[in-house]
C-alpha positions as CSV (number, residue, x, y, z in Angstrom):
1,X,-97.4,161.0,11.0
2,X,-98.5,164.0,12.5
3,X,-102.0,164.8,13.8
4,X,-104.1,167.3,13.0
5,X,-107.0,169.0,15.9
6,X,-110.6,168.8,14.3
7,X,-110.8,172.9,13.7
8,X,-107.7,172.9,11.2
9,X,-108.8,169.2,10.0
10,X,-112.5,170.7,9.2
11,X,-110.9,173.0,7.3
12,X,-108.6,170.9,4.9
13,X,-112.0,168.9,4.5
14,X,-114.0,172.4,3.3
15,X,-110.7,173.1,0.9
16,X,-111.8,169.9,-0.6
17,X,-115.0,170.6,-1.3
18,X,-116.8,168.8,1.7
19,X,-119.5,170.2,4.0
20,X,-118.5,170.8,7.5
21,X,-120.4,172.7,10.1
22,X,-120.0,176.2,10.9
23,X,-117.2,176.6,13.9
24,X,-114.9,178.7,16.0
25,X,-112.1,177.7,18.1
26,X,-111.2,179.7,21.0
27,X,-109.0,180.1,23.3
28,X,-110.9,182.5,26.1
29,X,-114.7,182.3,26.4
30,X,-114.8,186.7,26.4
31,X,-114.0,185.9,22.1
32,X,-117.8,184.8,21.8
33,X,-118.8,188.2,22.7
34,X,-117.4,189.5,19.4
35,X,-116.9,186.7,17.3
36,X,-121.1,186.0,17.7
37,X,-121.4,189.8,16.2
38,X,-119.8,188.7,13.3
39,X,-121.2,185.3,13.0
40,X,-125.1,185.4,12.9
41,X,-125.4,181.3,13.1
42,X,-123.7,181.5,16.6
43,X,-126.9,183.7,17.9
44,X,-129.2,181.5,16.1
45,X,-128.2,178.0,16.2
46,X,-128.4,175.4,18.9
47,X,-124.5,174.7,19.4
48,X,-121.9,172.0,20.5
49,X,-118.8,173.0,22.9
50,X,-116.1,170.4,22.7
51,X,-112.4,170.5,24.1
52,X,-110.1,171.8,21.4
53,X,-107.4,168.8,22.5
54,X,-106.0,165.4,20.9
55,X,-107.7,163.9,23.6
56,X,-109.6,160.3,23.2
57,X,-113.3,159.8,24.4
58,X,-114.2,163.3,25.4
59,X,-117.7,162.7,25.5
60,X,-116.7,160.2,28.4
61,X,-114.7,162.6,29.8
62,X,-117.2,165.5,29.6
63,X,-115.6,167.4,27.6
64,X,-118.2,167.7,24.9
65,X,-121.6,169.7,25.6
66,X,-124.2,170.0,22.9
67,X,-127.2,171.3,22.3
68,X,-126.5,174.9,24.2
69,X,-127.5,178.5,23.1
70,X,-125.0,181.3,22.9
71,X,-125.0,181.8,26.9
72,X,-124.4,178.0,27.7
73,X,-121.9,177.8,25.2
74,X,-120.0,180.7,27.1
75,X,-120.5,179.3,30.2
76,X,-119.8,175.6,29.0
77,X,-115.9,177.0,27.4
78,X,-115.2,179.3,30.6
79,X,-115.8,175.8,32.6
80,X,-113.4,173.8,29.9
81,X,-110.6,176.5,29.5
82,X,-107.7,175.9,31.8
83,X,-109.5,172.6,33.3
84,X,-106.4,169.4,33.5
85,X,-107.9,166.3,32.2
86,X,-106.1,163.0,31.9
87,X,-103.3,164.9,32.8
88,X,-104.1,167.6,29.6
89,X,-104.5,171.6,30.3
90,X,-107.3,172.2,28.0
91,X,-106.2,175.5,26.3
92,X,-108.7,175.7,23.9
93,X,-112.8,175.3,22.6
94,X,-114.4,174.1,19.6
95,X,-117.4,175.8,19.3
96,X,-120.1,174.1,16.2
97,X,-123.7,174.4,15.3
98,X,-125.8,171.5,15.7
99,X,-126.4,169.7,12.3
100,X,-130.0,168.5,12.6
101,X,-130.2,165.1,11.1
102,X,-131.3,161.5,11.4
103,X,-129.0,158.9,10.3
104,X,-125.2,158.9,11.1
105,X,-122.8,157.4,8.7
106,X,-118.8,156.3,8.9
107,X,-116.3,157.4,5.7
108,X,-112.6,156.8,5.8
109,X,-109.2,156.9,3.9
110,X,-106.1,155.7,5.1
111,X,-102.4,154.2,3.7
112,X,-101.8,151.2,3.4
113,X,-98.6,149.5,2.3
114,X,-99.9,149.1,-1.7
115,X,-101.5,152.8,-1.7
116,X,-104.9,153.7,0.4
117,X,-108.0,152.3,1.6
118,X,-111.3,153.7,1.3
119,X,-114.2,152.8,4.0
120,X,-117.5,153.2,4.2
121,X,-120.1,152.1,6.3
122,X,-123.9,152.7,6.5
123,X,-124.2,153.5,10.3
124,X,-121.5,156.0,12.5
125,X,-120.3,156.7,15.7
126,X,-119.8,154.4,18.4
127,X,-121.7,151.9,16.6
128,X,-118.8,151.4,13.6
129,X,-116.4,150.1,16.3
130,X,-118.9,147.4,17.9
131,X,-119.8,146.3,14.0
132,X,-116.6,146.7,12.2
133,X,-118.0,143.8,9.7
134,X,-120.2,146.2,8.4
135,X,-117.5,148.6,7.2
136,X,-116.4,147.9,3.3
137,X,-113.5,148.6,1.9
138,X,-112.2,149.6,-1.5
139,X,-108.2,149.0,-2.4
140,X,-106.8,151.8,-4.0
141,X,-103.2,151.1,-5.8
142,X,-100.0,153.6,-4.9
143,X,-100.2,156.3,-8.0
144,X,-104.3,155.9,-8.9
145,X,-107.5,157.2,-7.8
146,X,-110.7,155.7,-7.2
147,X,-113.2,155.6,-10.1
148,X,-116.8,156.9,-9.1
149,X,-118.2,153.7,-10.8
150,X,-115.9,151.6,-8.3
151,X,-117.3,154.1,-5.1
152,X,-120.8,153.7,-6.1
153,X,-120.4,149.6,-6.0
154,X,-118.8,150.3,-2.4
155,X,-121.5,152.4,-1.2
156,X,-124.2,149.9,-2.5
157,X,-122.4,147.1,-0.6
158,X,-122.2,149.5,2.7
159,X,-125.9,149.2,2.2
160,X,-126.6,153.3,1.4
161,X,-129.5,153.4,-0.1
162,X,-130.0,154.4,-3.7
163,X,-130.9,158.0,-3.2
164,X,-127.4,158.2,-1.4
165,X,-125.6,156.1,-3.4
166,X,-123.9,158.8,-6.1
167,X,-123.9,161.2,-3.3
168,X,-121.9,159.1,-1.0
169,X,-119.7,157.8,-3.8
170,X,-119.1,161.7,-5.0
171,X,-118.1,162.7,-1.2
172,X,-116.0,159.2,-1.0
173,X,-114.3,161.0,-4.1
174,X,-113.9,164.2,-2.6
175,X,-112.5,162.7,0.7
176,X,-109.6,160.9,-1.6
177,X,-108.6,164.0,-3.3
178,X,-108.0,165.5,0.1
179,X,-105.8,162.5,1.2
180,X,-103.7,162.5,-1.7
181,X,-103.6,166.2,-2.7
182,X,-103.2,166.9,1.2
183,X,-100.2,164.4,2.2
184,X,-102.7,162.3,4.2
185,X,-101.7,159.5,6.4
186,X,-105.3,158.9,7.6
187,X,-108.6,160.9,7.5
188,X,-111.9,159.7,9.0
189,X,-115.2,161.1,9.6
190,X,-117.5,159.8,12.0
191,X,-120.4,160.7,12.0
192,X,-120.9,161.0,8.2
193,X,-124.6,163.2,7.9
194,X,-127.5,164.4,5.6
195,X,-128.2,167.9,6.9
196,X,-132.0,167.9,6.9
197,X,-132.5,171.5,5.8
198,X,-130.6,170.6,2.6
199,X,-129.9,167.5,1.7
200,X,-126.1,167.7,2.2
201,X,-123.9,165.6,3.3
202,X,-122.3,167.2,6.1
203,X,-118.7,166.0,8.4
204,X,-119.6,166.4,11.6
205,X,-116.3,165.6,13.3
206,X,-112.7,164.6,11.8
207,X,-110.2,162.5,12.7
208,X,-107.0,163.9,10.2
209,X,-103.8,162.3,10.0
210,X,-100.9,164.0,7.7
211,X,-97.1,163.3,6.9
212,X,-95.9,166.2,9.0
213,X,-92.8,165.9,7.1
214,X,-94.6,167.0,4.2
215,X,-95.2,170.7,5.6
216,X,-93.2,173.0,2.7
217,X,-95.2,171.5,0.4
218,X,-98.1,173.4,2.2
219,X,-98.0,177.0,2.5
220,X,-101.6,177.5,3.6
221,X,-101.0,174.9,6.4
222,X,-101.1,178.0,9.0
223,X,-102.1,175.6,12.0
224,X,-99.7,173.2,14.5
225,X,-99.9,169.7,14.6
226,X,-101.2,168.1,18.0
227,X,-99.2,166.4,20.1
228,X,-99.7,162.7,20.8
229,X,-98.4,162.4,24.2
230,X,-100.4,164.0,26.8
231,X,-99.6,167.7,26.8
232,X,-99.0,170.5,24.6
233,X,-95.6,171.2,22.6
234,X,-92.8,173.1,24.1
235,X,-91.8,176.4,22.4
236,X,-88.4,174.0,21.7
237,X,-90.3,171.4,20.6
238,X,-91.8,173.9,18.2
239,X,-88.7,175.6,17.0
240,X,-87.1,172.6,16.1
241,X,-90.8,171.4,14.0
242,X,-90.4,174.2,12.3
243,X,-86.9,174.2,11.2
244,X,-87.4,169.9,10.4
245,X,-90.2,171.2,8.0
246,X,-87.9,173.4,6.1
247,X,-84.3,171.2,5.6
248,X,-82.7,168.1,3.9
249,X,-82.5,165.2,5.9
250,X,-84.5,165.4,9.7
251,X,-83.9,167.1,13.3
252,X,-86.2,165.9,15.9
253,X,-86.8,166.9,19.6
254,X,-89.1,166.1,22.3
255,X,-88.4,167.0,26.1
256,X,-88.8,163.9,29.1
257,X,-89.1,166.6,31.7
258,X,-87.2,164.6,35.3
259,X,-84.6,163.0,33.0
260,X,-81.0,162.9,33.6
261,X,-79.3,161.8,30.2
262,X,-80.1,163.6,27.1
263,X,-80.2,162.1,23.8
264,X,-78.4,163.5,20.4
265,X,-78.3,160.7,18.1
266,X,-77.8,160.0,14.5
267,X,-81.0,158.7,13.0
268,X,-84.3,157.0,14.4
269,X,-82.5,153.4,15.1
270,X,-80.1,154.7,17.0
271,X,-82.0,156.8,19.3
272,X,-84.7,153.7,20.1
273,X,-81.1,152.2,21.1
274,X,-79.7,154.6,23.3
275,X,-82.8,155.0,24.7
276,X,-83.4,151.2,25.6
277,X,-79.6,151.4,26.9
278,X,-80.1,154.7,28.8
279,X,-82.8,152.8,30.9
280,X,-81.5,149.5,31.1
281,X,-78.4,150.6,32.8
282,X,-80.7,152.8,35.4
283,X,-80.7,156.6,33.4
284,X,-83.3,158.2,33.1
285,X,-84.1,159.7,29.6
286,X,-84.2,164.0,29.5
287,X,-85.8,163.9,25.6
288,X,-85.9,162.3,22.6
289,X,-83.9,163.7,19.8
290,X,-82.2,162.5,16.4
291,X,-80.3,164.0,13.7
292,X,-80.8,161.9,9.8
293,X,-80.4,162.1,5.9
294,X,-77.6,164.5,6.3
295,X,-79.5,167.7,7.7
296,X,-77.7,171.3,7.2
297,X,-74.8,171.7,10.3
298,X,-77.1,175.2,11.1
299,X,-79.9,172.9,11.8
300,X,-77.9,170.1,13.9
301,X,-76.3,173.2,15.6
302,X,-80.0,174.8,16.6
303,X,-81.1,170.9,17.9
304,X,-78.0,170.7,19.5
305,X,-78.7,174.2,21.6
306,X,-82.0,172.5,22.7
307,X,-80.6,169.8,23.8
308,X,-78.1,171.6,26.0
309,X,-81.0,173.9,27.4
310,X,-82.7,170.8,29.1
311,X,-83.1,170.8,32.9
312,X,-81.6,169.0,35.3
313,X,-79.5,166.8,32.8
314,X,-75.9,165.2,34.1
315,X,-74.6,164.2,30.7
316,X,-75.4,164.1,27.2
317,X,-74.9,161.2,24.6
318,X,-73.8,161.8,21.3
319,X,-74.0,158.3,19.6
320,X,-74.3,156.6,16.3
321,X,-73.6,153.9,14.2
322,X,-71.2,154.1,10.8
323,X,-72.9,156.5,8.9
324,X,-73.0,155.7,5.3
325,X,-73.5,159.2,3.7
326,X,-73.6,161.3,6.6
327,X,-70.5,163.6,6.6
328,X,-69.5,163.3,10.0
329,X,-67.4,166.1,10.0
330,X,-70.0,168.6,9.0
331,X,-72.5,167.4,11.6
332,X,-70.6,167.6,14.0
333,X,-69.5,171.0,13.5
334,X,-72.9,172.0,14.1
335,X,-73.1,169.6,17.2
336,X,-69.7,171.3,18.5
337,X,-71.4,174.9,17.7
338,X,-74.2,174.0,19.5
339,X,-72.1,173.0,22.7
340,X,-69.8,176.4,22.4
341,X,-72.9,178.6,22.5
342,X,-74.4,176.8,25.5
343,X,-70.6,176.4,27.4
344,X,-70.6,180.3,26.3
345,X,-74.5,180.8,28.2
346,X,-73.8,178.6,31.4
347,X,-76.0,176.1,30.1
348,X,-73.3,172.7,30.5
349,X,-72.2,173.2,34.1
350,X,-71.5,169.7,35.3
351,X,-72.8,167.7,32.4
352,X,-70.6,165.2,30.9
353,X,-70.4,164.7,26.8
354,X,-70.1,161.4,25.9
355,X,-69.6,160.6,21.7
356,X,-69.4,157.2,19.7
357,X,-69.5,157.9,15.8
358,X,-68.3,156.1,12.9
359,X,-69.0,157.2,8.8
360,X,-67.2,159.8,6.5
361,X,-64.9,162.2,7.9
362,X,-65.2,160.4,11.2
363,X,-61.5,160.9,11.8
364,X,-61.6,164.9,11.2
365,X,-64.7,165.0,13.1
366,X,-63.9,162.9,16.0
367,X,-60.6,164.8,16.6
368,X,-62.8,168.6,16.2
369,X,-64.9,166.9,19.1
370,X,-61.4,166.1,21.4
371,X,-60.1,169.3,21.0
372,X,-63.0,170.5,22.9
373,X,-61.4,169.3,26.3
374,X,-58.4,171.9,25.2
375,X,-62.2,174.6,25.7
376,X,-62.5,173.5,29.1
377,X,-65.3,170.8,28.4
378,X,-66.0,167.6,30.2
379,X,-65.8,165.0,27.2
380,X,-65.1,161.7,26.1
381,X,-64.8,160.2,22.5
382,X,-64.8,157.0,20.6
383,X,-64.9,156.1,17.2
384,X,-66.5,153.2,15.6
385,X,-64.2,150.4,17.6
386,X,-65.9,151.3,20.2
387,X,-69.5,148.8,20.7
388,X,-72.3,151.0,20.3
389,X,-74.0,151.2,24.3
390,X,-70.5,151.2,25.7
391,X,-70.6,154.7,25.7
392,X,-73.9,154.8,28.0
393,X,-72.6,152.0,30.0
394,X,-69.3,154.3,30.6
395,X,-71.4,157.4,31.0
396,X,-74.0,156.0,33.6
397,X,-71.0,154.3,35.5
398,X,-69.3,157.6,35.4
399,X,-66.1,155.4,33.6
400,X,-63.5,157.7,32.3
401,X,-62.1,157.6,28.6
């Protein structure tokens, strides 16, 4: 599940056919000179300056000014731009008009382990959380869509009244399409608004989850996800995104900056694993990383010169359990690669390379990785006789094979 910042997630909504404000996203407050030249309703409208970040509560955190004109809106971004908040460079503005309205409602679609779940609830904002009895939901089976008759009965429970009913129900609609058509994980808007100049319902902020593995079937998806973990993504961090978006089978990677043990392991089980055992036996973790579902050698061998590029790391763990359709051979040629380009930059002075595999070609692939001592490489192998975490137990104790 990947998360999507509210400029790019406004937009997937518009795609779709739902009203969203008018907005800019910036990343220096000198682009309002030029961009309110080109954009009349940023001269004209009264306007609402939030932090551009996947940040929690940043009303709290006063991170979200509203009701400026043109020159408090500049002054409100320079003042946001480059400020650290809960440990978070802000790096960029959202810039909106101000949707004049009165009531504020709460729409929602998320998965669910049959298919989705639509909400609705007749009130929005802070109040849904502190009246989550209120909210009704509609089940919607894997492989079927909601029927505006079924909507409309939702939106009459919600208690909309009947002038919004079919209007709720056809936005309810609209939201689903977006969900489904748009590889959606989870989509909420809160608040939900009737825009009093016209009548129309209007999403005034987004929430927008998405299967980030689900990118190539998205050309137009021209923005980057937002991280979930405090800061920004690495240019690494990036390059490997992009190539995990593009190949059979997964590459991960996400830097620990401090850590002295890095992580290459094959699938998602058996990096929780090697994490858990990293730290139990008093490491300290450098990233997170996995390889899974058989990925291209080129793509192991680009995750694998990450891996190598990270700071400050003593040794590196190539672990695994017995693959079942992996070809262990072929991944590791892109792991081995990976560790001649680095050996060939400087980048593995000192570090240790600990590997435990097991699965098809293990034998031919297991012996490529030996022959890497014969290179001048500090390494030790073990095939699948060898207990999982021995291999961090060995490399944190500095054992020898």
């Amino acid at each position: 599940m990947a998360k999507v910042l509210e400029g790019p997630g406004m937009g997937l909504l518009s795609k779709w056919g739902m009203a969203v404000p008018h907005y800019v996203v910036i990343t220096d407050a000198a682009q309002l000179d030029s961009l309110s030249q080109a954009n009349p309703w940023l001269r004209e409208s009264k306007l609402v300056v939030k932090a551009h970040e996947a940040i929690g509560g940043r009303m709290k955190l006063g991170l979200v000014k509203v009701g400026l004109d043109l020159a408090a809106a500049r002054n409100a971004s320079e003042e946001m731009i480059g400020k650290e908040v809960a440990q978070v460079n802000i790096s960029q503005v959202i810039i909106s008009e101000m949707v004049d309205h009165e009531e504020e409602y709460y729409i929602a679609v998320k998965s669910t382990r049959s298919g989705a779940e639509l909400l609705l609830a007749a009130m929005g904002g802070i109040e849904v959380e502190e009246n989550w009895e209120k909210v009704k939901k509609l089940d919607v089976p894997l492989g079927s869509d909601p029927e505006l008759t079924d909507v409309e009965a939702l939106a009459k429970s919600a208690g909309f009244d009947d002038a919004l009913v079919k209007k709720v129900a056809e936005f309810g609609i609209k939201l689903f399409q977006c969900y489904d058509q748009e590889d959606g994980n989870y989509l909420e808007i809160n608040p939900l608004v009737v825009r009093k100049s016209n009548g129309e319902l209007t999403a005034l902020d987004a929430v927008t989850m998405v299967d980030g593995d689900a990118r190539f079937r998205h050309p137009d998806w021209n923005f980057s996800f937002a991280s979930e973990f405090g800061r920004p993504y690495s240019d690494n961090e990036k390059t490997i995104m992009e190539i995990d978006s593009r190949v059979k089978g997964s590459v991960k990677f996400i830097e620990i900056p401090g850590g002295d043990t890095a992580l290459l392991p094959a699938g998602g089980g058996a990096s929780v694993y090697y994490s858990d055992a990293v730290l139990a036996m008093g490491g300290t973790l450098a990233n997170y990383s996995e390889y899974s579902g058989d990925p291209p050698d080129w793509a192991v061998e680009a995750l694998t010169e990450k891996v190598c590029s990270l700071k400050g790391i003593k040794r590196i763990i190539v672990g695994g359990a017995i693959a079942n359709f992996t070809n262990v051979k072929k991944t590791f040629s892109g792991i081995i690669n990976g560790f001649r380009k680095a050996k060939a930059e400087g980048k593995l002075e000192g570090v240790e390379i600990w590997v435990r595999r097991g699965g098809p070609f293990e034998k031919e692939g297991l012996a490529a990785m030996k022959a890497l001592e014969n290179e001048g490489f500090n390494i030790h192998v073990f095939d699948r006789y060898t207990p999982l975490t021995d291999i961090v137990d060995y490399a944190i104790k500095g054992v020898k094979a």
